[in-house]
C-alpha positions as protocol buffer text, in pm:
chain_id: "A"
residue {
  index: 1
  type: UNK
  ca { x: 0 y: 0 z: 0 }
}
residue {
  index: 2
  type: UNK
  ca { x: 100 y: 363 z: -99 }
}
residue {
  index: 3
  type: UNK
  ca { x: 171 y: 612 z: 229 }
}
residue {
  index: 4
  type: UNK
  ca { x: 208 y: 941 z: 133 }
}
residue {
  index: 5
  type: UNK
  ca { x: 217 y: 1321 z: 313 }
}
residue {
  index: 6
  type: UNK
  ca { x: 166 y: 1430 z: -14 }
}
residue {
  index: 7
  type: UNK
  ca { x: -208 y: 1493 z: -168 }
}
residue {
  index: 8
  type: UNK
  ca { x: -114 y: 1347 z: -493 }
}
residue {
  index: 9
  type: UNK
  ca { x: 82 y: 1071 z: -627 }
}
residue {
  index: 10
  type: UNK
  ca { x: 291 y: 1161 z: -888 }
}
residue {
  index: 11
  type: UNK
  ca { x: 231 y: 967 z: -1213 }
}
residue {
  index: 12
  type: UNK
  ca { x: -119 y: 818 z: -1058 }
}
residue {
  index: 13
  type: UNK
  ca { x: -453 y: 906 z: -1086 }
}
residue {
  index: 14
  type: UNK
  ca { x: -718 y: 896 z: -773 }
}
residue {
  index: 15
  type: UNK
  ca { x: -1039 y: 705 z: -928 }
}
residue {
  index: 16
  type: UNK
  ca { x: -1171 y: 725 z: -569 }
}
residue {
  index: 17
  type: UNK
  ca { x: -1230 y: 842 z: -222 }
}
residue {
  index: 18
  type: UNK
  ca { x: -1287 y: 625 z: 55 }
}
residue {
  index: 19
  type: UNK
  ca { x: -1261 y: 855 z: 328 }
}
residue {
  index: 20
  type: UNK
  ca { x: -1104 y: 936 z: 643 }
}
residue {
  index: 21
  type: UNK
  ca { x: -826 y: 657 z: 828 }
}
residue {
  index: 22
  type: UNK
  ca { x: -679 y: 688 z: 1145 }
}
residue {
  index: 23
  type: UNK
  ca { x: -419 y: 477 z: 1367 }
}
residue {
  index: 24
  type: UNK
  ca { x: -316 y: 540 z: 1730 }
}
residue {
  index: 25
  type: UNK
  ca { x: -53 y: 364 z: 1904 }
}
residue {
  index: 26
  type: UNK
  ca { x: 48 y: 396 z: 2334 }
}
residue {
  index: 27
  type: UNK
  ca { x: 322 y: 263 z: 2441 }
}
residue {
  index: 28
  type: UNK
  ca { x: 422 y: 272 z: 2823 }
}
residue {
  index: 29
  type: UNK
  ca { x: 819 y: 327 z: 2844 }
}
residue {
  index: 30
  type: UNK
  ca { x: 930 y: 107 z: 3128 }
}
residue {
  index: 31
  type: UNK
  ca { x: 1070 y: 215 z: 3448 }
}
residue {
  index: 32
  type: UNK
  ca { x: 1453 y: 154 z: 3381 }
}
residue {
  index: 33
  type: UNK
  ca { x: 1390 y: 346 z: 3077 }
}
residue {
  index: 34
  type: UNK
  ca { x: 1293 y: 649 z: 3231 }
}
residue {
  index: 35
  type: UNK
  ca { x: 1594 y: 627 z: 3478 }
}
residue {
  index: 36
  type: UNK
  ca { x: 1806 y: 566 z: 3206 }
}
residue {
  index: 37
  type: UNK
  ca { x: 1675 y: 836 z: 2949 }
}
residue {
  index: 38
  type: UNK
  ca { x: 1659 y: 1071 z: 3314 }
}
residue {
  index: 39
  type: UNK
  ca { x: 2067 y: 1010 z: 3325 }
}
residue {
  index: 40
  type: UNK
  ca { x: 2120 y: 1055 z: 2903 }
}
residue {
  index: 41
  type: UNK
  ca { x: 1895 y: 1401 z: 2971 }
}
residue {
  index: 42
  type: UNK
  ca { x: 2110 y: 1528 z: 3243 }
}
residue {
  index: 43
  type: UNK
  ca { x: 2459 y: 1465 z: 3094 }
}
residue {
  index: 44
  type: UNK
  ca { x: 2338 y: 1475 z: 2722 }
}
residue {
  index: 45
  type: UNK
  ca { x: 2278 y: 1269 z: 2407 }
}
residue {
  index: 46
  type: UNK
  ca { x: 2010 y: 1095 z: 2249 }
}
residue {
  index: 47
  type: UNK
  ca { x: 1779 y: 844 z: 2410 }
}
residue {
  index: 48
  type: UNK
  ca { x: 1757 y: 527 z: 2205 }
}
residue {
  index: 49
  type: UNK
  ca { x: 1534 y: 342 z: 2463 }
}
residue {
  index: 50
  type: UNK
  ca { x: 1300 y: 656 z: 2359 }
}
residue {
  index: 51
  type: UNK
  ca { x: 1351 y: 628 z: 2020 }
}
residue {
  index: 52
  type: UNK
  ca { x: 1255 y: 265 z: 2015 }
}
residue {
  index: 53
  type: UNK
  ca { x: 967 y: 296 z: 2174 }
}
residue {
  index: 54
  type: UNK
  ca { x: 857 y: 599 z: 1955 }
}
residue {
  index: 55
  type: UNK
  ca { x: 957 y: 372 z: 1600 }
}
residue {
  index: 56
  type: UNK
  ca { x: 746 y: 73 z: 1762 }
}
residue {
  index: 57
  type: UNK
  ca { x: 420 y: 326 z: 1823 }
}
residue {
  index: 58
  type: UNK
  ca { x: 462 y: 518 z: 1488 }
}
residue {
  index: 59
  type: UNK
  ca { x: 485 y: 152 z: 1291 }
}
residue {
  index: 60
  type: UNK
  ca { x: 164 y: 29 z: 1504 }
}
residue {
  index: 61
  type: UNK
  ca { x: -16 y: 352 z: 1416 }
}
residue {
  index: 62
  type: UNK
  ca { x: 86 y: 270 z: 1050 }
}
residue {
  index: 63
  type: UNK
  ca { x: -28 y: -45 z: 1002 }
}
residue {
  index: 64
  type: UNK
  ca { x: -350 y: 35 z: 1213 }
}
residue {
  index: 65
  type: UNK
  ca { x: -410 y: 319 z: 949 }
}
residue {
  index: 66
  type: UNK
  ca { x: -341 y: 97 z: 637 }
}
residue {
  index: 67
  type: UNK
  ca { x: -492 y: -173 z: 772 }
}
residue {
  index: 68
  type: UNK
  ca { x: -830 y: 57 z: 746 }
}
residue {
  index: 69
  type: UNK
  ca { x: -758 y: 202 z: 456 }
}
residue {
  index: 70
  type: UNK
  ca { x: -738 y: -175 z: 317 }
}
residue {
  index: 71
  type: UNK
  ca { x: -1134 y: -232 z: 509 }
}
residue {
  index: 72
  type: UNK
  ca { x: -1271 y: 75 z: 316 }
}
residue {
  index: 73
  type: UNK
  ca { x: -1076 y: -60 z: -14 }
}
residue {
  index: 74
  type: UNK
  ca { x: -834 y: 162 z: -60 }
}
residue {
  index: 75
  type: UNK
  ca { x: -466 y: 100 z: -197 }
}
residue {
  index: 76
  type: UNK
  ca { x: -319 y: 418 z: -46 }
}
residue {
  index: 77
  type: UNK
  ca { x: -337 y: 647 z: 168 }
}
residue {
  index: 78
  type: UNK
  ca { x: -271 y: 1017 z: 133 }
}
residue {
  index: 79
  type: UNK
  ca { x: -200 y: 1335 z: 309 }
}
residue {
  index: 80
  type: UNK
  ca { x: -78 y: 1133 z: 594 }
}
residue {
  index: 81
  type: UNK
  ca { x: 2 y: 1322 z: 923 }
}
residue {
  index: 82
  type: UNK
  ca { x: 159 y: 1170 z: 1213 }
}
residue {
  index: 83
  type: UNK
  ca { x: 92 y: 1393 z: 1598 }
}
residue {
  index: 84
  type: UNK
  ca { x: 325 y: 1230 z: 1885 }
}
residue {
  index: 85
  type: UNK
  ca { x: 241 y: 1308 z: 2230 }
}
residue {
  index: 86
  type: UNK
  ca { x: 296 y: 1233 z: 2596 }
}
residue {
  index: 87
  type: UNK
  ca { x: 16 y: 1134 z: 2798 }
}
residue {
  index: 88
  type: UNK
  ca { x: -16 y: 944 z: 3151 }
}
residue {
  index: 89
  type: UNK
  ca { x: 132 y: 1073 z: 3507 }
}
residue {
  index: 90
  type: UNK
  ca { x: 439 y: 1269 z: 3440 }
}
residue {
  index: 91
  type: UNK
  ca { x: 408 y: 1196 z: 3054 }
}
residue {
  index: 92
  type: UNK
  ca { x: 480 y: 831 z: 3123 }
}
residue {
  index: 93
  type: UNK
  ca { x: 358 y: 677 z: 2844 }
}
residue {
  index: 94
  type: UNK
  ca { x: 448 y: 802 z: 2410 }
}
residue {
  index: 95
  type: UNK
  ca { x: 123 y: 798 z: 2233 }
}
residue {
  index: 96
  type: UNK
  ca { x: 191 y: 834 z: 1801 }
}
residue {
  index: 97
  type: UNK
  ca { x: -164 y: 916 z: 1596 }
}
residue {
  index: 98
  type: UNK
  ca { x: -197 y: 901 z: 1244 }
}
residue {
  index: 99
  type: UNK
  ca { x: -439 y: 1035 z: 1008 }
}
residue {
  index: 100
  type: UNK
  ca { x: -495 y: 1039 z: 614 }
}
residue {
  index: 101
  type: UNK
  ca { x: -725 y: 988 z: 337 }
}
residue {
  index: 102
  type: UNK
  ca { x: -822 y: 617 z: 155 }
}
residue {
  index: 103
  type: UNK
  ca { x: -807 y: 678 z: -190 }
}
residue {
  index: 104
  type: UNK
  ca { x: -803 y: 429 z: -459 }
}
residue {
  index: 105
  type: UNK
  ca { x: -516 y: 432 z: -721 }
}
residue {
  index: 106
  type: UNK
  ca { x: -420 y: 331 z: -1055 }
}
């Protein structure tokens, strides 16, 4: 299936709208995690146990979205935006959204 931020697809023509698709995805980052990621904030660097858990949500939201896309019978989705956010005591847990339009093309 086509993913796209783009309205169009270059070299393809939408016969069809199918309407609206979303995916969500929440993850809870485990406790060692967040001591770990605490230290790596402090003394600097990049998190990778964050950025795990953040490419695990954003594929889950993905394949939720296609996945519905596919129900409505779609072959692609377009104008795909993806929203990450926080949520839970003390922002606990990653939560990844995804929206986009079902469109049929050929």
């Amino acid at each position: 299936m086509i993913v796209t931020t783009t309205n169009t697809l270059q070299g393809r023509d939408i016969v069809d709208y199918k309407g609206l698709v979303t995916g969500e995805a929440i993850l809870g980052a485990n406790l060692f995690k967040d001591i770990f990621a605490g230290i790596r904030d402090i003394v600097g660097g990049r998190s990778a146990a964050y950025e795990e858990e953040l490419a695990k949500a954003r594929e889950i939201a993905l394949a939720e979205m296609q996945e519905k896309a596919q129900m409505l019978g779609g072959n692609a989705v377009i104008g795909v935006d993806i929203d990450y956010e926080t949520v839970g005591q003390n922002g606990s847990m990653l939560m990844v959204s995804t929206t986009g339009t079902a469109v049929v093309v050929r």
